[in-house]
N, C-alpha and C positions, 0 to 999 in steps of 0.2 A: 467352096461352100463356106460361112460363115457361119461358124459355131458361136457366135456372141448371144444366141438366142438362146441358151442351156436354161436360163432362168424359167422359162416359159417353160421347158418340159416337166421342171422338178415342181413348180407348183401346180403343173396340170395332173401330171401323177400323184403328188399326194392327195390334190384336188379328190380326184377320181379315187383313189383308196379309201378314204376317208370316209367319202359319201355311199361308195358301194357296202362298206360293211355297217354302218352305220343302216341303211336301208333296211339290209339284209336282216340286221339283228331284229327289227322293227318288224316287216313283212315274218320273220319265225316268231315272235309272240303273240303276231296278230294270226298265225296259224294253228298254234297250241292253244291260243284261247278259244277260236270259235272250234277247236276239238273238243274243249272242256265245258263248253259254250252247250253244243251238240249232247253231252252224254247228261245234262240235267234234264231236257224232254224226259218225261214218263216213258215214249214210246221207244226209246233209244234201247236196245240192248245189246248190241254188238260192236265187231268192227267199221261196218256199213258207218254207222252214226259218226264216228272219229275219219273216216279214212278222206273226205275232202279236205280237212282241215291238215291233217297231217302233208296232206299230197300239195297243198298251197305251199305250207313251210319248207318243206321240201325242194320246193319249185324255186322259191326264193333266195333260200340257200345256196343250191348251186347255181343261179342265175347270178349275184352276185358273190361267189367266190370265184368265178371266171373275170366279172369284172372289175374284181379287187386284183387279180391278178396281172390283171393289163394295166390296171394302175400305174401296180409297181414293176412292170417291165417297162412303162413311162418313165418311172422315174430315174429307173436304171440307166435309161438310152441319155437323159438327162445331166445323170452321174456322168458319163462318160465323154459326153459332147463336153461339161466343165472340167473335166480333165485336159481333154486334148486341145480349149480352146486356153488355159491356161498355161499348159504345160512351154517351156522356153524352145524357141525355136532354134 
């Protein structure tokens, strides 16, 4: 197997790091706002009114802290393939 490819891993793992928390942080402000969004109605007065929004954010966060997390288990498999393709024979 030819490990000369390690480059591909390390920029697909940051790649994918990068963009999954980046998302993420995005998809939880667009979660907390339409929470904050929701409790200006007049008719709002409970949990009911916040608990969509929260339940987005929520959802987006751990959707991508799983995919932040393969990221950099990319990146790592990366790391290692430019180890052992460098390393002296």
């Amino acid at each position: 197997m030819n490990n000369a490819n390690y480059k591909k891993w390390l920029y697909s793992g940051v790649a994918i790091f990068i963009v999954s928390n980046v998302a993420g942080l995005v998809g939880l402000a667009a979660g907390i706002y339409s929470s904050f969004d929701a409790m200006r109605a007049p008719e709002s007065a409970g949990i009911d009114a916040v608990g969509d929004g929260i339940g987005s954010a929520l959802f987006f966060t751990f959707f991508f802290l799983i995919t932040g997390f393969v990221g950099f288990l990319i990146f790592i498999l990366g790391i290692l393939k430019m180890r052992r393709f460098k390393s002296p024979k």
